[in-house]
C-alpha positions as CSV (number, residue, x, y, z in Angstrom):
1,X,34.6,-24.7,-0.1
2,X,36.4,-26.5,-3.2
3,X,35.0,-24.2,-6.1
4,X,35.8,-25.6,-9.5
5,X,34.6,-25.8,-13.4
6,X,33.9,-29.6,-12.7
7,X,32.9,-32.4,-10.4
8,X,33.1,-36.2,-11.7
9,X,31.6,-38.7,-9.0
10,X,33.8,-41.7,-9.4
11,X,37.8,-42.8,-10.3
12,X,36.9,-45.5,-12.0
13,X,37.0,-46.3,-15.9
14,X,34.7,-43.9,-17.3
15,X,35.3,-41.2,-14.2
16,X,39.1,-41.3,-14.5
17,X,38.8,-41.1,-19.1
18,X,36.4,-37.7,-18.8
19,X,38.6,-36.6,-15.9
20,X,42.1,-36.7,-18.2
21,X,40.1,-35.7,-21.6
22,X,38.3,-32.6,-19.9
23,X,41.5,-31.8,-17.9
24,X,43.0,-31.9,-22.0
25,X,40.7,-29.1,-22.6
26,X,41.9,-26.8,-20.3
27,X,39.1,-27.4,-17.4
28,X,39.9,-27.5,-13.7
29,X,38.6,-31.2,-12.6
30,X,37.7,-32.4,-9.3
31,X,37.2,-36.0,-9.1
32,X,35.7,-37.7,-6.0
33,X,36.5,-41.5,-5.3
34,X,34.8,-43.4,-2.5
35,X,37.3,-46.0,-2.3
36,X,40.7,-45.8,-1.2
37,X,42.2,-45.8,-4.3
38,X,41.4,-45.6,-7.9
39,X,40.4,-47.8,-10.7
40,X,39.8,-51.0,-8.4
41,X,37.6,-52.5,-11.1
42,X,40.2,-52.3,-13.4
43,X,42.6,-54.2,-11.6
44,X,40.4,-57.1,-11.0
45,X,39.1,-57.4,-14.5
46,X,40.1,-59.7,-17.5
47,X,41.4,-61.7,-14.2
48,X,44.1,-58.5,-13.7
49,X,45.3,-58.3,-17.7
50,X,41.7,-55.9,-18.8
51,X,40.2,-56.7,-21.2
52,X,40.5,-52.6,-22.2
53,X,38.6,-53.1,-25.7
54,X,37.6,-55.1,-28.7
55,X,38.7,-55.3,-32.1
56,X,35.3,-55.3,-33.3
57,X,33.0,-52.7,-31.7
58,X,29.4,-51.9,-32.8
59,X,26.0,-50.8,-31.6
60,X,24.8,-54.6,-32.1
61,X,27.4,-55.2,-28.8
62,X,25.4,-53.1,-26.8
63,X,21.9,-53.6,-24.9
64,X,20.2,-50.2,-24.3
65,X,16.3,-49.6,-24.6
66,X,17.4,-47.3,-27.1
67,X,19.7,-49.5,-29.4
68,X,21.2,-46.4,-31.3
69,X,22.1,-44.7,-28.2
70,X,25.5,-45.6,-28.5
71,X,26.1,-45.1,-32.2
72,X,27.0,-41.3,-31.1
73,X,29.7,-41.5,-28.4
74,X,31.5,-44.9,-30.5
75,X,31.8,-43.0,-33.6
76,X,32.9,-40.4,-31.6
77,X,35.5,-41.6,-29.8
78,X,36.4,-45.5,-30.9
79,X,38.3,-48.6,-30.0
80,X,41.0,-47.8,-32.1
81,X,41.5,-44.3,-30.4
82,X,41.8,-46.3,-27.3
83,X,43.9,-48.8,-29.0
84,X,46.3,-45.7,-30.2
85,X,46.6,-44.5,-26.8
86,X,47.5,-47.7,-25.6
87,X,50.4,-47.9,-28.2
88,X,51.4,-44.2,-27.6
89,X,52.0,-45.4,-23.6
90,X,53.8,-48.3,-25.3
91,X,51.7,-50.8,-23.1
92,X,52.3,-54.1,-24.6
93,X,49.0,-56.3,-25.6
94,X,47.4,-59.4,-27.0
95,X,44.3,-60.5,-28.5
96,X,43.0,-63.8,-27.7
97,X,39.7,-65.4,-29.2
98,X,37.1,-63.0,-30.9
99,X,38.9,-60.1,-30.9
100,X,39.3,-59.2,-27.3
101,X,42.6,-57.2,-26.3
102,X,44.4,-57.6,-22.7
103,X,47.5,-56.1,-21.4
104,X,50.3,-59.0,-21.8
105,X,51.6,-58.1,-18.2
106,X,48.6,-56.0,-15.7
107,X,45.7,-54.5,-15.9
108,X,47.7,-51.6,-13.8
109,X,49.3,-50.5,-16.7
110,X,45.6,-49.5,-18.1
111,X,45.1,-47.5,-14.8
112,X,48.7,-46.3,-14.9
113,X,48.0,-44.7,-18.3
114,X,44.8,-43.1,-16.9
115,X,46.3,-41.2,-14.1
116,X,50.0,-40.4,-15.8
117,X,47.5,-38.6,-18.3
118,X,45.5,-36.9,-15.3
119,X,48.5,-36.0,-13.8
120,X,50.5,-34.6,-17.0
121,X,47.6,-31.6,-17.4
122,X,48.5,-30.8,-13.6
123,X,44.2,-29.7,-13.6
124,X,42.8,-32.8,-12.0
125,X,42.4,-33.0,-8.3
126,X,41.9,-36.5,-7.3
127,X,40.0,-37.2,-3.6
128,X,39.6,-40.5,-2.8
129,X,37.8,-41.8,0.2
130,X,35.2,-38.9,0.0
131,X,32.3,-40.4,0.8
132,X,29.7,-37.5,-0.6
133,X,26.3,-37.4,1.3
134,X,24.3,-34.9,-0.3
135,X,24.3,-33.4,-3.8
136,X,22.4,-30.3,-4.5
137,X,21.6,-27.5,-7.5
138,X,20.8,-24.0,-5.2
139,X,21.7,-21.7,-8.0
140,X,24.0,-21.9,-10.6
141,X,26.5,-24.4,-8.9
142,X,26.1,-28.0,-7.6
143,X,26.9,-28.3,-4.4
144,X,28.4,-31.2,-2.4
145,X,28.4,-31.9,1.3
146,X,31.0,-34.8,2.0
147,X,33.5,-36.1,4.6
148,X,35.8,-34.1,2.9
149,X,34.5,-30.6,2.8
150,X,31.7,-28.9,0.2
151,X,32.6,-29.0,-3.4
152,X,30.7,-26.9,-5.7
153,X,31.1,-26.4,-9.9
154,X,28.1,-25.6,-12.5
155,X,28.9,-29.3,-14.2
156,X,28.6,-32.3,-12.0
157,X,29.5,-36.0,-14.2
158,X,27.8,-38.9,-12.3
159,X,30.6,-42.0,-13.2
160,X,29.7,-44.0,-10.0
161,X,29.4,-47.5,-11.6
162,X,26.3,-49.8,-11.0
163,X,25.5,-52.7,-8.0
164,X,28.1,-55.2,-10.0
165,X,30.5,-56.1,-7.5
166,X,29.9,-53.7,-4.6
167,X,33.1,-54.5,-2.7
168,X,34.2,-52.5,-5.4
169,X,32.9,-49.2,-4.9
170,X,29.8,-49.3,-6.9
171,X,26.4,-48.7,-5.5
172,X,23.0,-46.9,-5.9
173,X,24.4,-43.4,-5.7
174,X,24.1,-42.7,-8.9
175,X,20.7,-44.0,-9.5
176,X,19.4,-41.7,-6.5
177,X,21.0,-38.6,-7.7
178,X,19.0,-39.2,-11.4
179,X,15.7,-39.6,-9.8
180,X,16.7,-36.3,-7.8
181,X,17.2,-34.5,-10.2
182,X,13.5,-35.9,-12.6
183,X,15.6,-38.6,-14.7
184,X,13.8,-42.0,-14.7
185,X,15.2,-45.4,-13.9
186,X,15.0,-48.3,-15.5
187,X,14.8,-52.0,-13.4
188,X,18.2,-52.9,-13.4
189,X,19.5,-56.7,-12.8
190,X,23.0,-58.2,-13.0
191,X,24.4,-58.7,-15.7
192,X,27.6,-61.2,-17.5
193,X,26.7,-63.2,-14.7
194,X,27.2,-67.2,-14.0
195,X,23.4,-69.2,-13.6
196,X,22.6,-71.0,-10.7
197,X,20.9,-74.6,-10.4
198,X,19.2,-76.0,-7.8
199,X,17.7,-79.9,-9.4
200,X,19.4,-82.4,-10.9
201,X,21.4,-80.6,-13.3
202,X,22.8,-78.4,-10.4
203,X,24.1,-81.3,-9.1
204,X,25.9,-82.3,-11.9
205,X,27.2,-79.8,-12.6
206,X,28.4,-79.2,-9.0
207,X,30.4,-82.8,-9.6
208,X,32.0,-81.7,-12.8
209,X,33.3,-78.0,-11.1
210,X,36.6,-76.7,-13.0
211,X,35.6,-78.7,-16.5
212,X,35.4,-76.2,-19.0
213,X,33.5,-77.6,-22.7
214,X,32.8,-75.5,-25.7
215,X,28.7,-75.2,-26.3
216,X,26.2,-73.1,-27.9
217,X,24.2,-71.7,-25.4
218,X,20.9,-70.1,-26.3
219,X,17.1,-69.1,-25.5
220,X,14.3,-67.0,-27.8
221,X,16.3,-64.2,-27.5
222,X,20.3,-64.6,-27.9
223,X,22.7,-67.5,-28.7
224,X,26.1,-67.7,-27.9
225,X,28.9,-70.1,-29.5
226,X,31.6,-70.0,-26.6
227,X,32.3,-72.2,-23.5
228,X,30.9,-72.7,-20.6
229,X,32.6,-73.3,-17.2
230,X,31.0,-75.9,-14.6
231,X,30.9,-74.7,-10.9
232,X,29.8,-75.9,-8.0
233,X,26.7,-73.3,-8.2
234,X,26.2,-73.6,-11.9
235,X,27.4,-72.5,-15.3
236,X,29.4,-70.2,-15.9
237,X,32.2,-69.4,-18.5
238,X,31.8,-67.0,-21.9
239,X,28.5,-68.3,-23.3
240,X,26.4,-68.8,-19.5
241,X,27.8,-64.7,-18.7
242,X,27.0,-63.8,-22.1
243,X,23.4,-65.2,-22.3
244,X,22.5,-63.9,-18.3
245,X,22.0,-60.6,-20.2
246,X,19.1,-61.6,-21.9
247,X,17.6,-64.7,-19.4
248,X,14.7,-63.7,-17.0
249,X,14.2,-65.4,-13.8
250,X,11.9,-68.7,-14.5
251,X,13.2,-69.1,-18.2
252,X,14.8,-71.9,-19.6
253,X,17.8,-72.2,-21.5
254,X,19.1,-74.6,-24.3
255,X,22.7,-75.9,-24.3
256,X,23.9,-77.8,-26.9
257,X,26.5,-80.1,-26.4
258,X,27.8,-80.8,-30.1
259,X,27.4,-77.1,-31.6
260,X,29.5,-78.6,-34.6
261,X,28.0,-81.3,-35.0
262,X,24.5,-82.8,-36.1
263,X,23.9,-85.4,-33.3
264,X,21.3,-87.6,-35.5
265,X,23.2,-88.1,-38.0
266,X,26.6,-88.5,-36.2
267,X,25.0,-91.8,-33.8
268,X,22.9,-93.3,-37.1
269,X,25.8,-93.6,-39.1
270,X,27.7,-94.9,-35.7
271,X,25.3,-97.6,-35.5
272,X,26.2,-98.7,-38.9
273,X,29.8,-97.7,-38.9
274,X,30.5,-99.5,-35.2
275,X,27.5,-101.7,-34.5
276,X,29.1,-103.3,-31.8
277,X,30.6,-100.0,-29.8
278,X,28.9,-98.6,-26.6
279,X,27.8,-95.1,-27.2
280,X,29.5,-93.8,-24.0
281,X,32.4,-95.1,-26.3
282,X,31.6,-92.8,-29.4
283,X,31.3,-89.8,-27.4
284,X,34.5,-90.1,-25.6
285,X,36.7,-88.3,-28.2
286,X,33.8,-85.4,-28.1
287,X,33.3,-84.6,-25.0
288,X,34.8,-85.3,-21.2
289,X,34.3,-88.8,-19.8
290,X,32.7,-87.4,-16.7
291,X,30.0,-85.6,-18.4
292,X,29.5,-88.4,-20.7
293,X,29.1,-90.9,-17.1
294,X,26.5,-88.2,-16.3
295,X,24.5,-88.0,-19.4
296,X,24.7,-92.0,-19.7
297,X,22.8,-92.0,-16.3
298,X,20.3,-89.4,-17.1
299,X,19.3,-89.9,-20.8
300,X,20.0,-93.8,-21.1
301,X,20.7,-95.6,-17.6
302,X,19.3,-99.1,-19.1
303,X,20.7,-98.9,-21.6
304,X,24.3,-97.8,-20.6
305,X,26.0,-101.6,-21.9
306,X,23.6,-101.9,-25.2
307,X,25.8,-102.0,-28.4
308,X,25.1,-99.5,-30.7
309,X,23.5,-102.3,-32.9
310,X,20.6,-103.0,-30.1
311,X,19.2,-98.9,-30.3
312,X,16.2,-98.6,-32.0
313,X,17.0,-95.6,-34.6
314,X,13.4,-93.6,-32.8
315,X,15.9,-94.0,-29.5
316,X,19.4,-92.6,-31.1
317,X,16.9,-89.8,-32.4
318,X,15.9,-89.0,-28.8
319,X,19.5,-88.8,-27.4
320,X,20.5,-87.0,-30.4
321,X,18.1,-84.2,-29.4
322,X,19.0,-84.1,-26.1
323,X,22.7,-83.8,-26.8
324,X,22.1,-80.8,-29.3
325,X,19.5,-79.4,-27.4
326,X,19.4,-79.6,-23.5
327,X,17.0,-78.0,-22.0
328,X,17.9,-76.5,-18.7
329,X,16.2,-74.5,-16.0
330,X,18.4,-72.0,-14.3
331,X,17.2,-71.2,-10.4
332,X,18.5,-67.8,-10.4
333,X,22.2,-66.4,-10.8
334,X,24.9,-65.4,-8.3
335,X,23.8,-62.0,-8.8
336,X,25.5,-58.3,-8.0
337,X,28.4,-60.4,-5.8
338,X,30.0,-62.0,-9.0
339,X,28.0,-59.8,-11.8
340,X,30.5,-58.1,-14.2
341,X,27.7,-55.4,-15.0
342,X,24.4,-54.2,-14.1
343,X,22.0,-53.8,-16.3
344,X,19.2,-51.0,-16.6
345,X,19.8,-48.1,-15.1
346,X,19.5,-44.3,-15.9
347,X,17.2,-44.0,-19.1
348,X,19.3,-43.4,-22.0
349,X,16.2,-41.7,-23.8
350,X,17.0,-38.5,-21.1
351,X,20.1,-38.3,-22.4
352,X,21.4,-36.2,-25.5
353,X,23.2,-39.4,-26.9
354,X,26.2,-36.9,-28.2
355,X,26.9,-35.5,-25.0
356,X,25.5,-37.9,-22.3
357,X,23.8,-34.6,-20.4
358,X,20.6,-34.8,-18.6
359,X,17.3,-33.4,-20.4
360,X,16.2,-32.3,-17.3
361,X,19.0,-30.6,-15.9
362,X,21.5,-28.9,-17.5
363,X,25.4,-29.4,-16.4
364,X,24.4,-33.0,-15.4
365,X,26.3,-36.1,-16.7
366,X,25.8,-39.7,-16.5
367,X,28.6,-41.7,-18.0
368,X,29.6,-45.4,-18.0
369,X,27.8,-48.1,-16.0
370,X,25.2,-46.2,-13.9
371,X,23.7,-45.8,-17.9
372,X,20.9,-48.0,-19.6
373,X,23.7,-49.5,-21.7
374,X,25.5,-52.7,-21.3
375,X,28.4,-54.3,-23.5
376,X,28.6,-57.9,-24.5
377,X,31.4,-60.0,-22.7
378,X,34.9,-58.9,-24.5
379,X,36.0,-55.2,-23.8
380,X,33.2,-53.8,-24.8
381,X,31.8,-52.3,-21.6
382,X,35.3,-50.5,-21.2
383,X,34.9,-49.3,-24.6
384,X,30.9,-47.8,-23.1
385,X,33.5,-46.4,-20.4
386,X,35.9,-44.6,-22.9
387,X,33.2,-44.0,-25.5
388,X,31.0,-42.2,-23.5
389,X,33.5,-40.3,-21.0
390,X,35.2,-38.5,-24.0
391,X,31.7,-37.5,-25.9
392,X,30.6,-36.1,-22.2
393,X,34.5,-34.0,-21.8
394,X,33.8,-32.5,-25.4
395,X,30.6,-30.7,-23.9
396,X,32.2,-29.7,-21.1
397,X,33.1,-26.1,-20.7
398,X,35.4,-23.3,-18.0
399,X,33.0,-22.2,-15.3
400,X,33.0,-19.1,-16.6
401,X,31.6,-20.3,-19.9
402,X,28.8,-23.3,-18.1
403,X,27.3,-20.4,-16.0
404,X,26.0,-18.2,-18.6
């Protein structure tokens, strides 16, 4: 039996943060790691540079059925404490495009930083490949039976992740031991996650795989101003993983082609301008010549060799609309496989938003992704990770203190 003042389910972003801030505090931390090794999301994300933070953060970056759940643990800890750690370790970064920051060289230098900070209070015990099969409260302690032994400690942090990319470590754990313990679930979905198309613009798509075009990207409920990728599945890119947060199955979406640029207008003054030009012609310095071979064929097939001169004005009006508004129906998304995030998850309204403990059991955590609160596409779901493992450590107390 492993007796200790605290048990954190998980070495990944969130796990490995309250692990090396509680450990700060003088605590004796256990942390439990399925996986082989630590951090394995972290490696593969911001395609292995991490996208650690953002230089703008705020509650508007955040879904949660409870928007100002967040408002606590990012005032409380925010991106520019992360950013000050990150120059402290002297890890050299970048930002590229809307104020995300990566690591110039690996996202291992983000986990490196994690665990030399672990390491250096000498009070975390790291376990990996503990596979824990039963958690229980019999008295004051938690106790848990795993491959590795029992573990027991009056404060247990749940950091296990979602069902985004399970080959990862993630999984329902987390969600099972809320309901165990009365916490409610919400539905949860994935999330920053490329659409799928099965009709005609599926196959399009699937012929223009690799091409990358800026778009706005929209339906009733968000709009997004970035690009989108083609693939032979779908969309996907910034702007299709950005709006899959707030698209429901059987929805359509709206992409317009020519975000900076009024479309009516642009082809009526072309007509007059260039009467005599083709209109595959006028699009060619706006966007790729394969997409414009496909549009040609859907939106004007018989009329593909017209000059400009021989549209009617009520037809250029009808292309125009198309181009800055096409309407597409998604079939579904690639789902938890590819998913950055998962959405839903434990209710953030039975959770003290300062400390992240359970309302209905004291000296239990949730932290990170297994949360009701997802970030936008740009660090901010690392800065959930940091944000809400440090407000969690600052509750956290010696066993001697959580038992009375």
């Amino acid at each position: 039996m492993v007796n200790t003042d605290l048990i954190i389910l998980g070495a990944g972003a969130a796990g490995l943060m309250c692990a090396w801030q509680a450990a700060a505090r003088g605590l004796k931390v256990t942390v439990l790691e399925r996986a082989k090794r630590p951090g394995r999301k972290i490696l593969m994300s911001g395609g292995g540079r991490c996208n650690f933070t953002n230089l703008d953060v705020e509650a508007r970056h955040f879904l949660c059925e409870n928007p100002h759940f967040v408002k606590s643990a990012l005032k409380q800890y925010s991106n520019w404490d992360f950013i000050g750690k990150v120059i402290e370790h002297e890890i050299p970064y970048h930002e590229r495009d809307l104020g995300k920051l990566f690591c110039d060289d690996s996202a291992k230098d983000i986990l490196n930083m994690l665990l030399l900070e672990c390491e250096a209070t000498t009070r975390v015990n790291l376990i990996s490949q503990c596979d824990v099969q039963t958690v229980d409260k019999p008295k004051d302690d938690f106790l848990l039976q795993s491959n590795k032994g029992q573990f027991s400690a009056p404060q247990l942090v749940v950091a296990t992740g979602g069902l985004s990319i399970p080959s990862m470590g993630g999984g329902e754990f987390g969600y099972q031991i809320a309901e165990q313990f009365g916490l409610t679930l919400l539905p949860t979905r994935a999330g920053l996650v490329p659409f799928t198309f099965s009709d005609a613009a599926g196959k399009i798509f699937e012929s223009l795989a690799g091409i990358a075009i800026d778009v706005t990207l929209s339906n009733e409920r968000a709009s997004f101003s970035e690009a989108v990728l083609f693939t032979h599945r779908g969309l996907s890119g910034p702007a299709s993983l950005q709006l899959s947060n707030y698209w429901h199955s059987g929805e359509t979406i709206h992409m317009d082609l020519l975000p900076s640029l009024d479309a009516r207008a642009f082809l009526l003054e072309q007509k007059q301008q260039q009467a005599k030009a083709k209109l595959r012609s006028l699009l060619r310095d706006l966007l790729p010549k394969a997409l414009i071979k496909h549009l040609e064929q859907l939106w004007w097939p018989t009329e593909s060799d017209r000059a400009m001169a021989e549209f009617s004005n009520q037809r250029l009006e009808e292309i125009a609309r198309q181009l800055n508004n096409w309407v597409l129906k998604p079939s579904g998304t690639e789902g938890y496989r590819t998913a950055e995030v998962t959405l839903g998850g434990v209710d953030c309204r039975q959770l003290s938003s300062k400390t992240m403990e359970a309302e209905t059991q004291s000296g239990l955590f949730f932290i990170g992704e297994v949360v009701d609160v997802t970030g936008h596409l740009g660090g901010f779901n690392f800065q959930w990770a940091w944000s809400s493992a440090y407000a969690c450590a600052q509750a956290l107390k010696p066993a001697s203190e959580a038992k009375q």
